[in-house]
N, C-alpha and C positions, 0 to 999 in steps of 0.2 A: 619561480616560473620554470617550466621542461616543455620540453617536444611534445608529450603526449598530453602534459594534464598541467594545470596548479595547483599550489598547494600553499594552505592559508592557516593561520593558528585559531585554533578556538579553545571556548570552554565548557565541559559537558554540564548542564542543568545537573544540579544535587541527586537529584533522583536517580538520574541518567549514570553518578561516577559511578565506575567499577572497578577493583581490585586496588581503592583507594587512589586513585589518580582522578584529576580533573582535570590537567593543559593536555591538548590533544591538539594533531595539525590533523586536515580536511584536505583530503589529494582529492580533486573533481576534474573528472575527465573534458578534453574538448568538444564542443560539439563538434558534430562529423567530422572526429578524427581517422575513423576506419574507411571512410570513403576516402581521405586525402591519403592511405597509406596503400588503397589497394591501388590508387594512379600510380603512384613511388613504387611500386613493386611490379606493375607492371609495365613498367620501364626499366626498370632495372632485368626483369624474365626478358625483355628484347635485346639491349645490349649485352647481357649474358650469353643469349646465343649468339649474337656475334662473334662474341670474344671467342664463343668454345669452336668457330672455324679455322681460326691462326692457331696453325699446329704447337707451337712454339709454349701458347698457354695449356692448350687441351691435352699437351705431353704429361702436363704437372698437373693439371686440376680441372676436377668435375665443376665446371660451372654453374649450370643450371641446377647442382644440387647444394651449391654453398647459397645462391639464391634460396632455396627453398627450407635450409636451414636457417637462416638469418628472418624468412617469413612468418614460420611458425616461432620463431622466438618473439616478433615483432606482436603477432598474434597473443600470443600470451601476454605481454606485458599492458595490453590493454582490457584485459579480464581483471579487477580487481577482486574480485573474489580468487582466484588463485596464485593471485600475490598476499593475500594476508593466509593461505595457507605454507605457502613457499616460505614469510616468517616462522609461523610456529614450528615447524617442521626443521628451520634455521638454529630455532630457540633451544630446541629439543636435545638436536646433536650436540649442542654447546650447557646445555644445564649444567653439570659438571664444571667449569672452565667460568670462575666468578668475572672475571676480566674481558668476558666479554658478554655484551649488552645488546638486547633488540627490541624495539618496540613493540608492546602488546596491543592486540587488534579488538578495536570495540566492535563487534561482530551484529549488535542489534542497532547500528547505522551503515552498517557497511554492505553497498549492494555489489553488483558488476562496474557500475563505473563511478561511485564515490566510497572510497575506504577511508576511514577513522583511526587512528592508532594513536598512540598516547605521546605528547612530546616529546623528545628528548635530544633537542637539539640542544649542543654544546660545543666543544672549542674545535674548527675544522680541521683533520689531519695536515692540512698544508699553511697553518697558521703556525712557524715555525717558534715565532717572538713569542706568543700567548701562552704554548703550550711551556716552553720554558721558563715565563713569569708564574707559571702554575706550579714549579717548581719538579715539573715530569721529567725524567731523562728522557729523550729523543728516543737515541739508541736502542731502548729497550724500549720503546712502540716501536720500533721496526724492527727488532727482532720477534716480537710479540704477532703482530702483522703477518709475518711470514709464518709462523707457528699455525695461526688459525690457517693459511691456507694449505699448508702441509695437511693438516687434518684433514681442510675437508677436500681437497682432490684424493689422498692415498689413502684415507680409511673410513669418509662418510661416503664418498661419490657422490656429493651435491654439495657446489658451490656459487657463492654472490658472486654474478659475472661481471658488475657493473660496480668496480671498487673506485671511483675518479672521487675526487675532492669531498664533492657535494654528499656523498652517501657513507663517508667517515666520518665520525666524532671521535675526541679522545675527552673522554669527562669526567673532572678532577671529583674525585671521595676521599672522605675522609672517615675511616672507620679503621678506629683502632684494635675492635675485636679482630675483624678480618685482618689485619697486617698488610690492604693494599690501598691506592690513592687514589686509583684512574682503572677507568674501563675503558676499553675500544667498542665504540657504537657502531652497527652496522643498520640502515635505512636504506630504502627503497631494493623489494625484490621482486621487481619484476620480469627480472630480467636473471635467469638463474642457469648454472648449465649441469647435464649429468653426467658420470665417467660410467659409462658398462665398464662389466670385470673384464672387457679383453683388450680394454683400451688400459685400466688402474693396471694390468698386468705387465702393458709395455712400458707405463709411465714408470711402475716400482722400479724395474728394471734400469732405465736411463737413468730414475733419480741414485740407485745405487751406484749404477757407473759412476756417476759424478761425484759422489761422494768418497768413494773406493779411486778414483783414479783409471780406473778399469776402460781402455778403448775399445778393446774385442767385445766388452761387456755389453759397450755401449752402441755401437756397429749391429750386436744382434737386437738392442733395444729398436730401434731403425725398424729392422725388418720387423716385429714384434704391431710397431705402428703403422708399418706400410708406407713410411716417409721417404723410400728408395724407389727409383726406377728398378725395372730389370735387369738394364744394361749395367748396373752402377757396378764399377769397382770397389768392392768389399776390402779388400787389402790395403787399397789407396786413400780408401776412406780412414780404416782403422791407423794408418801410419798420419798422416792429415792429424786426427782427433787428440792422438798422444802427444805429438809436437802442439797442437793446443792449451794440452795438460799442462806439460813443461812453459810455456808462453804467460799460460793466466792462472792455473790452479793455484791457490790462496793467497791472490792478492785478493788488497780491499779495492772498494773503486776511485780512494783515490787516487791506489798504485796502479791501476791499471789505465789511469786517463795518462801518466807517466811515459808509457811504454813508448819508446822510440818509435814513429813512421819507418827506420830502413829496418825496425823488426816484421813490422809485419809486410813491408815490401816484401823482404826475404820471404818470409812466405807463403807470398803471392807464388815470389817466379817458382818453388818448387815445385809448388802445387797449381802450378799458372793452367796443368791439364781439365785439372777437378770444379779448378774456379771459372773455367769456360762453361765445359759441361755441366755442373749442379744438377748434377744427377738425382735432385728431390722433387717429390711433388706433396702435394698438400692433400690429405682427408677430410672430408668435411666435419669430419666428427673433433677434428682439431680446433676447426678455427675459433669458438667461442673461447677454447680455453689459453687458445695462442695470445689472442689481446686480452686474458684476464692477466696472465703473465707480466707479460709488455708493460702492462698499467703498473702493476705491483711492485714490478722492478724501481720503474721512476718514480714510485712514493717512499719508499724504504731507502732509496738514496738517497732522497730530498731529505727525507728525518734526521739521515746520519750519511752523513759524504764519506767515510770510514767504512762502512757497512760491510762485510766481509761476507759475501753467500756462502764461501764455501765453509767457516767455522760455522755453519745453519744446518746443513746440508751433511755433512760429515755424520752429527751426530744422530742425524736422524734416519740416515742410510744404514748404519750401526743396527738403527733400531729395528728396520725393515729387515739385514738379513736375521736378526736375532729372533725375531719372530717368526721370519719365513724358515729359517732352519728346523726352532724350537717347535714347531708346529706341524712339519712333515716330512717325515723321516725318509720318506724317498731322497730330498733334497742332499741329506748326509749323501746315500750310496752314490747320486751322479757324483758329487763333487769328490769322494774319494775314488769313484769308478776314473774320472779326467786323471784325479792324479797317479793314480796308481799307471794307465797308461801311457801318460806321460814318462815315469818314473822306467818302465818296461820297455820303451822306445827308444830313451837316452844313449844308451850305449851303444847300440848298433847306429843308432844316426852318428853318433860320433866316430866312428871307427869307421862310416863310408866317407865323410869330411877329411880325417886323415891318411884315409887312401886316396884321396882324391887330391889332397897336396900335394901326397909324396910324388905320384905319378904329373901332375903340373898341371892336373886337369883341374883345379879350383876355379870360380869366375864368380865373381859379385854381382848381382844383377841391381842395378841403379838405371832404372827406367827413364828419366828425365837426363842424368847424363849420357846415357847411351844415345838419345834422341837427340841433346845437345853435338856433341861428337859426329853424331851421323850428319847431321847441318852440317856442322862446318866443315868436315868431310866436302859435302857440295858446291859449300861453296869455294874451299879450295879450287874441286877439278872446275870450275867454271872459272875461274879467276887461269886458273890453267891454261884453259882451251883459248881463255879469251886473248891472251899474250900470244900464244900460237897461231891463232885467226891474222891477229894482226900483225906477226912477224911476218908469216906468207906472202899478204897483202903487200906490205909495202917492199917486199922481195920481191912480188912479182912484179912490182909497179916500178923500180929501180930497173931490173933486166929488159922491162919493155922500153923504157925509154931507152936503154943501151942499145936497142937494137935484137935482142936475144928474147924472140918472141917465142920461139919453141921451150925455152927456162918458163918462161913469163907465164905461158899459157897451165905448163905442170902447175908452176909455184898458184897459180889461180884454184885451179883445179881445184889442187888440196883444202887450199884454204876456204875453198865453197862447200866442201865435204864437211870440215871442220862447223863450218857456220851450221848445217844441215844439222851435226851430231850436238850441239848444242841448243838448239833451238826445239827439236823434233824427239830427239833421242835421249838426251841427259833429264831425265823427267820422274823419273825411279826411285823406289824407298817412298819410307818416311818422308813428310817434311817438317819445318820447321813454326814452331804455334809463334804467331805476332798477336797479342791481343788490341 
């Protein structure tokens, strides 16, 4: 049973098999379910607009259009006729790739809201015991796993959005011609999402950064997707991302469940500016592929608590600049035009650096320490003024009871000047971020 529809096993009359199969399941939509989705969505179009009034969200994100994203996905996934095409079209990108498996669509039972497709239910990706007693490595379904969707985000631009338990199989074969044991099944797509080339453009981008280690790389990937405010600090970003590098790049996960709490305290308070601000907002052309992500991640864990993304990722960013270079030769000139600029600018940046020693003008710019120092700077002179406040005070209050009301009255004086200049006056600069 699903939200939209059930789905029951049958078997096709003799006459009826096709391309030699006869177990088939029978997805049959609800009755009026399109009525009960257009209530749900227009509920959800009211409290969208809501939400898009609180600055705070509508800084980061187009509301009303991740609604209306998520509608026409909704929309489709109740058209069965363009889910048994989003199959074959599945099937297609993958012919080539024997390990992975999709159900073929009996097309002369299959209207808009009852599709036919041939069984092929077998052992669930999140059946860890089974697929082990099947004698499968783990490991390799979830590096496999991650392979198919490398594919089809960076070089089909159409992938199954809806990867959860229910719509993976791993099902054991035994074919000694072919040399493999097991295929990865993929079921139900109705639910499918597409990359435009300007989106696979910024994605190739960040997945090379991550692969490469690259932060500046990865900084213009951002902008590439539009994932940046305006205001955002590009700098603080890119210094952020490389202490990332350094933090997480090639652990597995389960050296990364490892990692001390005071590491990433640490860098919290460095970056305590950036983590205020979060200077991102969200595309709507992301979000389908942000929780296919999300999903993906926590299955390829479950398979293998070792799992290591970045020996995944590494070689496949390889693969991407090898083809991006080998493919257009402009790509050579920028990258030797960068270096060669770079190479042409060395020397004279260096020769201002050591005149600027020599002469004692050097200065480190350390943004967060400067701001820290400048705090404490104030609160020195207030801890200052405040010991001065109160010497005066009890000076003046000592001379008044002596009798020596003219002392009394100065020592007053000052000290109400003093209260004045700390209250009114001392208020200046920077201050200091408390989260």
């Amino acid at each position: 049973a699903a939200s939209l529809g059930q789905v029951h096993r049958a078997r096709l009359r003799t006459e009826d098999a096709n391309d030699g199969f006869r177990e088939v399941v029978v997805k049959v939509q609800r009755p009026f379910i399109e009525d009960l989705i257009e209530v749900d969505l227009s509920a959800l179009r009211r409290f969208g607009g809501w939400l898009q009034k609180y600055k705070p969200v509508s800084k980061r994100v187009d509301v009303p259009a991740l609604v209306e994203e998520f509608a026409s996905t909704i929309h489709q996934e109740v058209d069965y006729l363009a889910e048994g095409h989003n199959a074959e079209v599945f099937a297609e990108n993958f012919q080539d790739m024997p390990r992975v498996h999709v159900p073929r669509v009996v097309w002369s039972l299959t209207t808009r809201r009852v599709l036919v497709l041939e069984d092929v239910y077998a052992i669930k990706i999140t059946d860890y015991d089974a697929i082990t007693a099947a004698g499968i490595d783990r490991a390799e379904v979830a590096d496999e796993l991650l392979d198919t969707y490398l594919k089809q985000i960076f070089e089909d631009g159409f992938f199954h959005a809806d990867p959860h338990p229910g719509n993976l199989f791993v099902t054991p074969i035994r074919d000694e011609d072919e040399g493999m044991d097991w295929q990865l099944t993929f079921v139900d797509f109705g639910m499918v999402g597409h990359v435009p080339d300007n989106l696979r453009d910024g994605l190739r981008e960040m997945l090379i950064s991550l692969g490469t280690k690259d932060a500046a790389r990865l900084v213009r990937s951002y902008q590439t997707l539009d994932v940046l405010l305006p205001s955002a600090d590009l700098k603080l970003i890119e210094q952020a991302e490389a202490e990332l590098f350094d933090l997480f790049w090639g652990k597995t996960m389960s050296e990364l469940r490892k990692i001390k709490h005071a590491e990433m305290f640490r860098f919290a308070e460095k970056f305590r500016e950036l983590m205020y601000e979060m200077p991102f907002q969200l595309p709507q052309n992301l979000l389908m592929l942000g929780r296919t992500v999300a999903i993906l991640s926590g299955m390829c864990t479950g398979l293998d608590p070792d799992f290591n993304l970045w020996t995944q990722l590494a070689p496949y960013a390889s693969k991407l600049v090898a083809s991006e270079v080998g493919s257009n030769w402009k790509v050579w000139l920028d990258e030797i035009g960068n270096a060669l600029k770079e190479l042409i600018a060395l020397p004279s940046q260096a020769g201002r650096v050591l005149s600027m020693a020599e002469r004692g003008g050097l200065t480190v710019q350390a943004p967060s320490v400067n701001r820290q120092v400048a705090s404490l700077e104030r609160a020195v002179d207030r801890l200052t003024g405040g010991v001065v406040f109160a010497a005066l005070l009890i000076g003046g209050v000592l001379f008044y009871t002596a009798g020596q009301t003219l002392l009394a009255g100065i020592l007053f004086g000052i000290s109400g000047i003093v209260l004045l200049w700390l209250l009114f006056f001392h208020r200046g600069g920077p201050r200091s971020f408390h989260p």
